[in-house]
C-alpha positions as CSV (number, residue, x, y, z in Angstrom):
1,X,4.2,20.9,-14.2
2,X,1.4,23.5,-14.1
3,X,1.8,26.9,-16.2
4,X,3.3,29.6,-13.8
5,X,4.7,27.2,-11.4
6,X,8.6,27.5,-11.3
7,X,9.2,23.7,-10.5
8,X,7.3,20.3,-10.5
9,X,3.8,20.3,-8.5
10,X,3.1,18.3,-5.3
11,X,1.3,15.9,-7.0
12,X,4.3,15.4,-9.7
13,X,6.3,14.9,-6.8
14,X,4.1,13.1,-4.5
15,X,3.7,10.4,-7.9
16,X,7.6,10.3,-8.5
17,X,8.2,9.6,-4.5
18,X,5.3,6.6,-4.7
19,X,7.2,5.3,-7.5
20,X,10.7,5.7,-6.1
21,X,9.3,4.0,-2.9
22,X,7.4,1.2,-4.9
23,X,10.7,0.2,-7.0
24,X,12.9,0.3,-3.1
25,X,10.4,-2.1,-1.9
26,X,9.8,-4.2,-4.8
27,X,13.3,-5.1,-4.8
28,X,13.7,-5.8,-0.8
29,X,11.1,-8.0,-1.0
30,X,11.8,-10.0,-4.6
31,X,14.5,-12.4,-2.7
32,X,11.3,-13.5,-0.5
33,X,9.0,-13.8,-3.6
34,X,7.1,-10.8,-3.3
35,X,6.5,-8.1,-5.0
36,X,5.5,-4.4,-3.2
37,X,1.4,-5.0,-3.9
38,X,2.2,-8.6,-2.7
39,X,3.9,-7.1,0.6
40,X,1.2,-4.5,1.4
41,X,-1.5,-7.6,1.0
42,X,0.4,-9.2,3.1
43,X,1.4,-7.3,5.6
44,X,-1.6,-5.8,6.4
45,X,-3.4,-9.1,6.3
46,X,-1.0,-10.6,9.0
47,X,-1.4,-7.2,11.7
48,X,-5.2,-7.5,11.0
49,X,-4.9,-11.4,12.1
50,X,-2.5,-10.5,15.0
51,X,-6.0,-8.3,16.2
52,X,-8.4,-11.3,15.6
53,X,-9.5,-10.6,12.4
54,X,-10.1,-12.6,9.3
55,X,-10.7,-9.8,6.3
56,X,-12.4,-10.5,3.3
57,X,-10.9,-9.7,-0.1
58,X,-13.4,-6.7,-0.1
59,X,-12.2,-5.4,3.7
60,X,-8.5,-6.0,2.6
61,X,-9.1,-3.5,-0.4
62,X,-10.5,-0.9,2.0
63,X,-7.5,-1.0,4.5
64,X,-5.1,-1.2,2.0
65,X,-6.5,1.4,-0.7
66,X,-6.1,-1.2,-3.5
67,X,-8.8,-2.1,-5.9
68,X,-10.9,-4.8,-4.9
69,X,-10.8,-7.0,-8.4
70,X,-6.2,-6.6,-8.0
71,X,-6.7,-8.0,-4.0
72,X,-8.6,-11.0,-5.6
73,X,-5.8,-11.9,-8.6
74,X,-3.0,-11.4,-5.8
75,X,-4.8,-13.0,-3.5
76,X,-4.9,-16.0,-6.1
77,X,-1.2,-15.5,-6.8
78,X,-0.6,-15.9,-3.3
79,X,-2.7,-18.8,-2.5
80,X,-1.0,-20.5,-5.2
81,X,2.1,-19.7,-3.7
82,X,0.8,-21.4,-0.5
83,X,1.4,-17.9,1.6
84,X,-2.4,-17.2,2.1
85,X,-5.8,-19.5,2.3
86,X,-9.0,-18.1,0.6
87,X,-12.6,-19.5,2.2
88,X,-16.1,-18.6,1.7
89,X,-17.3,-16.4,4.4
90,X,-19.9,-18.2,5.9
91,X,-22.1,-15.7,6.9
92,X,-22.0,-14.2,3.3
93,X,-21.3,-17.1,0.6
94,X,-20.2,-13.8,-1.8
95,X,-17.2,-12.9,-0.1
96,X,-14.4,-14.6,0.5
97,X,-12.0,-14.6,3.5
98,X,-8.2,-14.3,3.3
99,X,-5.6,-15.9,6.2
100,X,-2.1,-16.3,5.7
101,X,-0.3,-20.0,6.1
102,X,2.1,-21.1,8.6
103,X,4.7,-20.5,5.2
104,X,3.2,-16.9,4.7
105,X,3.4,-15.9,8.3
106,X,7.2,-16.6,8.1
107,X,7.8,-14.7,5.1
108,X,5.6,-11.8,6.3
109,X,7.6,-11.4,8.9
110,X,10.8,-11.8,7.3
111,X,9.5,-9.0,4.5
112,X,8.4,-6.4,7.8
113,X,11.9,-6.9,8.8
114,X,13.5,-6.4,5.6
115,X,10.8,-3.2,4.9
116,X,11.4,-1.7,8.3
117,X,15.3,-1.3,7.7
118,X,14.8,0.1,4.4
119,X,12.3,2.7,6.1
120,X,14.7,3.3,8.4
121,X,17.1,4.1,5.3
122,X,14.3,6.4,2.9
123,X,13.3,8.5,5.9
124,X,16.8,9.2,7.0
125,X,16.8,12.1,5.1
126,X,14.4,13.6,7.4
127,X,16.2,12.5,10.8
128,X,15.3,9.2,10.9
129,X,11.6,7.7,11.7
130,X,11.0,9.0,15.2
131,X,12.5,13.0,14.0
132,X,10.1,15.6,14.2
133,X,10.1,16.2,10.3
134,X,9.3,13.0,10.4
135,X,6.3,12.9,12.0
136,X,5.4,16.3,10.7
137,X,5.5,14.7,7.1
138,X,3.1,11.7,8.4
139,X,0.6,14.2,9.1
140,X,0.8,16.1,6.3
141,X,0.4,12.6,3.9
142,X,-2.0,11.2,6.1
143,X,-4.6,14.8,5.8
144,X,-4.0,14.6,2.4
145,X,-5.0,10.9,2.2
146,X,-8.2,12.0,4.6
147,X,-9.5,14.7,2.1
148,X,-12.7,13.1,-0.1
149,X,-11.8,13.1,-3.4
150,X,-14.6,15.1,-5.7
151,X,-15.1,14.3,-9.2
152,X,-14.1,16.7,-11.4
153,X,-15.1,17.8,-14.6
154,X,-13.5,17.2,-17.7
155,X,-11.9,19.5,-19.5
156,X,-13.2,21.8,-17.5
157,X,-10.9,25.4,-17.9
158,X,-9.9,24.6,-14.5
159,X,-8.1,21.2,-15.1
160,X,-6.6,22.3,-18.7
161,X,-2.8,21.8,-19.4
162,X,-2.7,20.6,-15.7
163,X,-0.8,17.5,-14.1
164,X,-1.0,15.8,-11.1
């Protein structure tokens, strides 16, 4: 909490709701093998192959906001797994390509299924996913996941006895 403010701060409470979110999906998935980073590789490597598209680690980190060198060790986790291929991209013998299996399109599937319903569950709260607060709250998250990020300065007076 910041001094002056009379409860926690967004970004306190924007943290705690990732993590409360995290935990709900790790353990919907964990009966299919998965974990929540697992699902969000995953899952957005299988709609990026439903569009034609065969992503490199490196694209895969973009889309999904995840750090390029923690794509590559669950990308390994899953290959060994035998839910997703990795192949040198032949135009650029650096990157390598991710596809899911015939195994890891059928649990992909089976974990958007089980993710959806629990959605459906967190957001119920708000009035359900298609409720107007809803789809107000999307576009709040999604401008604040827009906005560039500057560096800041440590220990600047600014950031002093702040938290997120």
């Amino acid at each position: 909490m910041s001094k002056g403010s009379p409860g926690p701060t967004p970004g306190f409470l924007v943290w705690r709701l990732a993590n409360k979110w995290r935990v709900a999906v790790d353990r919907a998935v964990a009966p299919l093998g998965l974990t929540h980073a697992q699902y969000s590789l995953v899952a957005s490597l299988y709609g990026m192959q439903r569009t034609g598209e065969r992503p490199s680690q490196r694209r895969l980190a973009d889309h999904t906001g995840l750090e390029a060198l923690y794509v590559s060790k669950l990308a390994r986790a899953l290959e060994s797994a035998g839910l997703i291929e990795r192949t040198r991209d032949p135009r650029d013998p650096r990157a390598v390509q991710l596809s899911l299996t015939d195994q890891g399109q059928a649990v992909t599937r089976q974990a958007i299924t089980v993710v959806e319903q629990l959605l459906l569950q967190l957001l119920e709260p708000l009035g359900g996913l298609d409720a107007p607060r809803t789809r107000a709250f999307t576009k709040e998250l999604r401008t604040l996941l827009d906005a560039p990020l500057t560096p800041s300065v440590p220990n600047d007076d600014t950031t002093q006895g702040r938290t997120p």
